[in-house]
Structure formats: C-alpha cells, structure tokens
C-alpha positions as a Python dict, from the first residue, in 0.01 Angstrom:
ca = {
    (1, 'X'): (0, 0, 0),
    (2, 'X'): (-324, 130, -83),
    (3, 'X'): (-344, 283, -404),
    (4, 'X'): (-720, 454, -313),
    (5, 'X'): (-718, 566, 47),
    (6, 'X'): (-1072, 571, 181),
    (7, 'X'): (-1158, 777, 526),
    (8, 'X'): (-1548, 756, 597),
    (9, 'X'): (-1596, 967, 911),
    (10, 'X'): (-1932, 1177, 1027),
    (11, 'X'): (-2090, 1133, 701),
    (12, 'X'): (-1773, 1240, 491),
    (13, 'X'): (-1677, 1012, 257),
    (14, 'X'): (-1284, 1121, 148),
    (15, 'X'): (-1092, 891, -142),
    (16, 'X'): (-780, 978, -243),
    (17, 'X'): (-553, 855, -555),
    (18, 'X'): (-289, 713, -398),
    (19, 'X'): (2, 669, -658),
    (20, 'X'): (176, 1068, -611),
    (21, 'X'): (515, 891, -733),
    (22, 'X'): (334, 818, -1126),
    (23, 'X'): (111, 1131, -1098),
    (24, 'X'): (-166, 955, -979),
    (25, 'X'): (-154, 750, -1323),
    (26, 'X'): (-469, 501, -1380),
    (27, 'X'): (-309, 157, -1430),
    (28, 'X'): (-573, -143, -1354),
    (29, 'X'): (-486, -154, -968),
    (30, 'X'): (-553, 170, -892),
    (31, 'X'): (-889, 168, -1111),
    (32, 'X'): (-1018, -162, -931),
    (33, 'X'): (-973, 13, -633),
    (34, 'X'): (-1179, 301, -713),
    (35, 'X'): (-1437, 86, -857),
    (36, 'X'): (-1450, -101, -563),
    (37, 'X'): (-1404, 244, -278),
    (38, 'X'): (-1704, 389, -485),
    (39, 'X'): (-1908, 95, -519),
    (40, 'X'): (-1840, 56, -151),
    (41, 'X'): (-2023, 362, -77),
    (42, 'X'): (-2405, 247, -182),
    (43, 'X'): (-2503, 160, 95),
    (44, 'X'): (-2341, 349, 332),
    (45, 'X'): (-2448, 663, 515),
    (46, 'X'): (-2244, 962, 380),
    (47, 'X'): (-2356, 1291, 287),
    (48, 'X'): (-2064, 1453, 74),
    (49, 'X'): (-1752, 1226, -106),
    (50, 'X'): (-1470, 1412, -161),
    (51, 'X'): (-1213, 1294, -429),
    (52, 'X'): (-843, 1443, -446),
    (53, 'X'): (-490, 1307, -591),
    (54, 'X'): (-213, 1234, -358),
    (55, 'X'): (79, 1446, -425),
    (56, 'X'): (156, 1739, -697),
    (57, 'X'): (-93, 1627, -944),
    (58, 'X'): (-480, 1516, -924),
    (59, 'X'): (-380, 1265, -1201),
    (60, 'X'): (-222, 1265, -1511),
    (61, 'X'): (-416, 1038, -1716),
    (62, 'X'): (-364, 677, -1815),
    (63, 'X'): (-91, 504, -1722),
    (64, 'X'): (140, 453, -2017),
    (65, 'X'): (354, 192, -1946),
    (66, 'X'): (105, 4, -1843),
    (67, 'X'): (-46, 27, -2224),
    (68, 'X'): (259, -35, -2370),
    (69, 'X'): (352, -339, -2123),
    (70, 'X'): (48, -492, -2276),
    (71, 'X'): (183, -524, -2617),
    (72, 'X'): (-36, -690, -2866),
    (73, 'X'): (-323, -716, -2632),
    (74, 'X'): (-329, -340, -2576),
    (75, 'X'): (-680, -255, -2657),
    (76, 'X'): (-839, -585, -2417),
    (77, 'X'): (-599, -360, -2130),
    (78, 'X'): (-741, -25, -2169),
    (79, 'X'): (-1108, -219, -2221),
    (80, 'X'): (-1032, -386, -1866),
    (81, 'X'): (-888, -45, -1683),
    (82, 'X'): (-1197, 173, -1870),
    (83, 'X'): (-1435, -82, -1744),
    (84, 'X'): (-1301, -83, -1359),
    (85, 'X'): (-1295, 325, -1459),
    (86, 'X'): (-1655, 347, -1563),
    (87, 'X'): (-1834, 152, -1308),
    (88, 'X'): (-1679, 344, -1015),
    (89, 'X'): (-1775, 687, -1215),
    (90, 'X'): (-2141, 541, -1261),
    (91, 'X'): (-2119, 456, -834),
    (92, 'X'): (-2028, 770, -773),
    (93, 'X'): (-2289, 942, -1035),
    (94, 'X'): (-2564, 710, -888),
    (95, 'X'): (-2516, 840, -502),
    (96, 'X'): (-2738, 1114, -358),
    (97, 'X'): (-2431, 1241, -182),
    (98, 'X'): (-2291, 1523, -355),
    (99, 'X'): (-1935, 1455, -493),
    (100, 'X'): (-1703, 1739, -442),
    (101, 'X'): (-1328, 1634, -693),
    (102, 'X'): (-1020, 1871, -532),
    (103, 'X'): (-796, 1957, -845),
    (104, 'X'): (-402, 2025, -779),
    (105, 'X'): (-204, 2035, -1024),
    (106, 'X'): (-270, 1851, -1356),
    (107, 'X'): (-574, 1690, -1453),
    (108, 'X'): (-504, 1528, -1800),
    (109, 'X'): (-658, 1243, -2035),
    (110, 'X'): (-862, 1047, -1787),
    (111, 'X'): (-778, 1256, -1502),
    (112, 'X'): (-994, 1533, -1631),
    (113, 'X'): (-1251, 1277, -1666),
    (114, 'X'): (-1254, 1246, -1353),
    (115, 'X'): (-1233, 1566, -1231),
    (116, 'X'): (-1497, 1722, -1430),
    (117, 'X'): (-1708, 1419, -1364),
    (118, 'X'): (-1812, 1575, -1007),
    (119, 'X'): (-2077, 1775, -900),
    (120, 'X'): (-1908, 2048, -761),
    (121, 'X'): (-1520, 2088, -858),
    (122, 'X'): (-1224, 2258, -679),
    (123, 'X'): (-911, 2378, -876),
    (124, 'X'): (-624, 2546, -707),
    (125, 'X'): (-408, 2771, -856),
    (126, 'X'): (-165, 2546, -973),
    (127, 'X'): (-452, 2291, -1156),
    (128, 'X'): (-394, 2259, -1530),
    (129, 'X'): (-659, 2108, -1768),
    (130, 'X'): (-586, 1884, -2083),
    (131, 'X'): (-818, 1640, -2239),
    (132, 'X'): (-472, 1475, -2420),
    (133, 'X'): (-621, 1201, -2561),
    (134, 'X'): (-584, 1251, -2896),
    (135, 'X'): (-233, 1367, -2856),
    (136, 'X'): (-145, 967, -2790),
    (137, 'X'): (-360, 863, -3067),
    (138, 'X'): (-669, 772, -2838),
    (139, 'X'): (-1039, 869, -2800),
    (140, 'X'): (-1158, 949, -2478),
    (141, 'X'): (-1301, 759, -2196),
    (142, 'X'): (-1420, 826, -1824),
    (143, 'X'): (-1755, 961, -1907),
    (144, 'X'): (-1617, 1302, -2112),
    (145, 'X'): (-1760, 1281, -2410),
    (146, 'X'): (-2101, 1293, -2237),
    (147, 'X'): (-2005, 1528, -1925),
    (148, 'X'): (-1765, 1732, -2118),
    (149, 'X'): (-2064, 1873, -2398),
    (150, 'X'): (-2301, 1945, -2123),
    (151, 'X'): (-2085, 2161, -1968),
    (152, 'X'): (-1938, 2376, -2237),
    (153, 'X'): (-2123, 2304, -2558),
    (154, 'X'): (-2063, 2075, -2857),
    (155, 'X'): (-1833, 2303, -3026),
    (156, 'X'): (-1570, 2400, -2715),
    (157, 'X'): (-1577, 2038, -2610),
    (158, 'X'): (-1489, 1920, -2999),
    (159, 'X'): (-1213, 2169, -3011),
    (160, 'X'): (-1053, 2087, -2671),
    (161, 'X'): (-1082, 1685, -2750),
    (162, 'X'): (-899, 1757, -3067),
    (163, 'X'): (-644, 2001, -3027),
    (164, 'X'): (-596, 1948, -2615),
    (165, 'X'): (-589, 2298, -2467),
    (166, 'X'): (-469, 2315, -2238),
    (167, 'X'): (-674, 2498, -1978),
    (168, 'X'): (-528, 2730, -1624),
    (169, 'X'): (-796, 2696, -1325),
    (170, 'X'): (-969, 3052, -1472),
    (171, 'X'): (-986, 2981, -1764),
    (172, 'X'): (-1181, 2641, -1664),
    (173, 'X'): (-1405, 2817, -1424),
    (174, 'X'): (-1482, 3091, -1729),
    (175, 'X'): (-1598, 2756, -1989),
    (176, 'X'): (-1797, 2571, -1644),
    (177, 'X'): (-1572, 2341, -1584),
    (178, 'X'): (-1486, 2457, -1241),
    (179, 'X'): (-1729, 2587, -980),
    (180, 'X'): (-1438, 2742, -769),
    (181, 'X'): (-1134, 2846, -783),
    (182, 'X'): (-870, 2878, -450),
    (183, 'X'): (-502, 2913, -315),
    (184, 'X'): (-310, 2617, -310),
    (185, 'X'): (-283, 2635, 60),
    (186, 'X'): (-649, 2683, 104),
    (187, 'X'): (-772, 2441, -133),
    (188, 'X'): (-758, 2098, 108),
    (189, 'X'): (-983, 2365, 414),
    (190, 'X'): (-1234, 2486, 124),
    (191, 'X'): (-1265, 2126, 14),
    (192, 'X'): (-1325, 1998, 363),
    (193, 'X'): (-1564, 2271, 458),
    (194, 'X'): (-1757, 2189, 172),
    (195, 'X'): (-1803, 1849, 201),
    (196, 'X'): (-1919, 1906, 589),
    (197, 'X'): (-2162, 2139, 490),
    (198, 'X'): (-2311, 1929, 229),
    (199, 'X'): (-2275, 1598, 475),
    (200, 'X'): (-2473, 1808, 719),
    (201, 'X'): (-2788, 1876, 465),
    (202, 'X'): (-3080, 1734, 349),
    (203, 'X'): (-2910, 1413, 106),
    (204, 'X'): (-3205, 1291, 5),
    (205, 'X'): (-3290, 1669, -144),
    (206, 'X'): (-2948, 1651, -304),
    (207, 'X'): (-2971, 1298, -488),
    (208, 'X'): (-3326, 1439, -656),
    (209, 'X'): (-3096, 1781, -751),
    (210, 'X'): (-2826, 1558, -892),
    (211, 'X'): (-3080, 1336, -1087),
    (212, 'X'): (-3315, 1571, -1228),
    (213, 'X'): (-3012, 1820, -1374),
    (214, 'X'): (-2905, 1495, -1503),
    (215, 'X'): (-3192, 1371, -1712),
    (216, 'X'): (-3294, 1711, -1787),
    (217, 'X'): (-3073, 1696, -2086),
    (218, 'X'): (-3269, 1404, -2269),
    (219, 'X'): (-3611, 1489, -2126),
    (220, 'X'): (-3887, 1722, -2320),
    (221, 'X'): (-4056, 1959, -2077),
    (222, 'X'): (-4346, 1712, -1988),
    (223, 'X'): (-4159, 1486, -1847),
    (224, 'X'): (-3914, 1724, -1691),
    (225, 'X'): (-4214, 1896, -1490),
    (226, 'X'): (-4411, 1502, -1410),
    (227, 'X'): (-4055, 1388, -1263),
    (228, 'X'): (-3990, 1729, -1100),
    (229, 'X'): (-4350, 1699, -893),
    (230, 'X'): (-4339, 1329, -848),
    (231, 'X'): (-3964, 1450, -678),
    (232, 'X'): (-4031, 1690, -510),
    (233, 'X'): (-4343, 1559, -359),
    (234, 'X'): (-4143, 1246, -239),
    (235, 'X'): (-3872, 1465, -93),
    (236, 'X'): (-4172, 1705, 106),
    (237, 'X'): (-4293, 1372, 280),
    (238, 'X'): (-3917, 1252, 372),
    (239, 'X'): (-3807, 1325, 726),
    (240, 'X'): (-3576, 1642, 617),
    (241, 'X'): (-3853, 1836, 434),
    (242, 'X'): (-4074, 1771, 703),
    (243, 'X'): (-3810, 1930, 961),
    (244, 'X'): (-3717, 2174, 646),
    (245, 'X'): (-4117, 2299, 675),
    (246, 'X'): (-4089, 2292, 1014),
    (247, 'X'): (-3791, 2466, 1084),
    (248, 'X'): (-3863, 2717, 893),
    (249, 'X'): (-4239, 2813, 1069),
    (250, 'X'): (-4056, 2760, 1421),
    (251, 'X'): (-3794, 2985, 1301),
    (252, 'X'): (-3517, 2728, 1401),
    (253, 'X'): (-3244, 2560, 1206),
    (254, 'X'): (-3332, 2250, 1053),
    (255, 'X'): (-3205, 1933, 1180),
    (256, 'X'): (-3111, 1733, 919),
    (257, 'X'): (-2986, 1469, 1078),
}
C-alpha cells in the first residue's frame, strides 16, 4: 500500500497522506514518499498541488512509536524522517504551482508544519491546530519556525511553540494561518475547485508571486523593487502575459493554456 497517493490529472497535482489508521502519523516511509511524490513534481506540468490527509485527521504529527522503537539512536531517526520531511517541503516551496493543503481534523506537531507550509490553506470545521512539540520534549521541525513567524509575528508564534494552543479553524483564520474556512462536507469541492482554477492560470505568474512574497522578508526595498521589475518583465514576455495583454484589448478571456 501506498502510504502517499499521487493523482496527476489536467494539470492537478493531488497527494494524499495515506496512513488514516495512525492519523496520518510521519514515520520514515511515509516521509520518503512525500519526498519523493514532491520531488516528482519538478518537472512535470501541473498548475495547482493539492495536499490532504486520508481519513479523520490531516496528520497528527510524528509518529511516536516509531521514535521510541529507535531507542538509543533516537535523535539519528528523527534526523533521517526530518530530512526526507524537509526536502519534500523545499520541492513543494520551489514549484511555481500554487500548493493548496486541505485541513480535516487535527493538524499537530509536524502536521501543522505541513499544513501551514502551503500557499493557500483549507480548514474545515472540524480542523484543530497544535504546534505540540514541546509538549513531548521536542523543538520543532517541518519548516515552522520560519513559516510560522511570518505569518503571525514573533511573539504569537513563541507563545503557541511553547505552551501549544491549541487553535479551532477561526481562530486560525483570525492569526493568518488559514485563508479559508468551510463545512466539512464542502471542504474536498472547495479544495478541488481551487486547485482547477489555479491549474487553469497563468503558473509562470504564480511561481514569481510565490517567490517574491517569499524573499520579501530578507530583502531591503532596493532589491525588492530590482527583482520585482526584472520579474515582472520576464513574466510580460512569457506566452501567458502576452495572451494576458491580449486578452484583455480583444476583450476575450485569456487562454492560458
């Protein structure tokens, strides 16, 4: 069995945590197949991934038992499964195609990693929030103590690594942590829709969107406003801003695609 499903149709890449029986728990396997599903994805044409949990919960975190099965070489395990963990965040991060991440139920530890590591995020009703690290006696991993203070601000992200709020879908979307929240039963349509509206746009456009909010951060203004021209000049001359111009004088849609 699969423990990351991967579905790549009309520009839709969908990857699903496939362990619903653990909670979607991130034991080696399951991490070297997400490495590997999002690695996968470089070169391939897709305009939107979409990343969801099999079952009640998105994921719960780190597998446990796989930590403590480790014994004495504990901490060369969790540096092997946050290794496989960080390179397929970094494939993902490194795509033009917008990542959409579909949260039901709870998104704890290194689940809310993930989930906040997207560029637009989903949260039902039911989704719960919980950094939890420090609750087992770790620090935290999947890319959260750089996503998690751009989001919210050094102080709310200190206080919910430390004491582990733990945070209902509103109260997420109030801090930035969630861009929208849905119904249960509507969440898996909204999430689709989304991702075929963004496979159906300009991807190039997106990637330099997704880049240049992410520099931003460690960039004075100079360089902020060279990189946005030298961007947005290379994205005028690509074949979607030329149909974008276009489209827009002929008073058509643009095609895209």
């Amino acid at each position: 069995m699969s423990l990351v499903n991967v579905d790549v149709r009309e520009r839709v890449a969908r990857l699903e945590l496939n362990r619903p029986d653990a909670g979607n728990a991130l034991n080696l396997e399951l991490m070297t197949e997400f490495r590997a599903a999002a690695q996968g994805l470089r070169d391939s044409d897709v305009g939107a991934v979409l990343l969801t949990g099999a079952g009640k919960a998105f994921c719960v975190g780190g597998d446990l038992n796989y930590m403590h099965d480790a014994g004495d070489a504990v901490g060369d395990a969790v540096l092997r499964l946050a290794t496989q963990f960080h390179a397929g965040i970094e494939a993902l991060a490194g795509l033009d195609a917008p990542v959409i991440t579909a949260v039901r139920g709870a998104a704890a530890g290194g689940g809310m990693s993930l989930a906040i590591a997207g560029d637009i995020v989903l949260a039902s009703e039911s989704a719960r929030f919980t950094m939890a690290y420090t609750a087992i006696g770790f620090s935290p991993d999947g890319g959260s103590s750089w996503t998690l203070p751009r989001l919210v601000g050094l102080r709310r992200a200190t206080e919910l690594m430390l004491l582990n709020e733990r945070l209902k879908p509103a109260a997420a979307q109030e801090l930035g942590l969630v861009t929208r929240v849905v119904a249960d039963d509507a969440l898996d349509g909204e999430a689709d829709a989304l991702a075929r509206r963004l496979a159906d746009g300009p991807t190039t456009a997106h990637g330099g969107v997704k880049r240049l909010l992410r520099e931003s951060a460690t960039r004075g203004l100079p360089e902020q406003l060279a990189e946005e021209a030298r961007t947005i000049a290379a994205t005028a001359a690509s074949p979607a801003g030329r149909d974008g111009v276009a489209s827009f004088l002929e008073k058509r849609a643009p095609r895209f695609r």
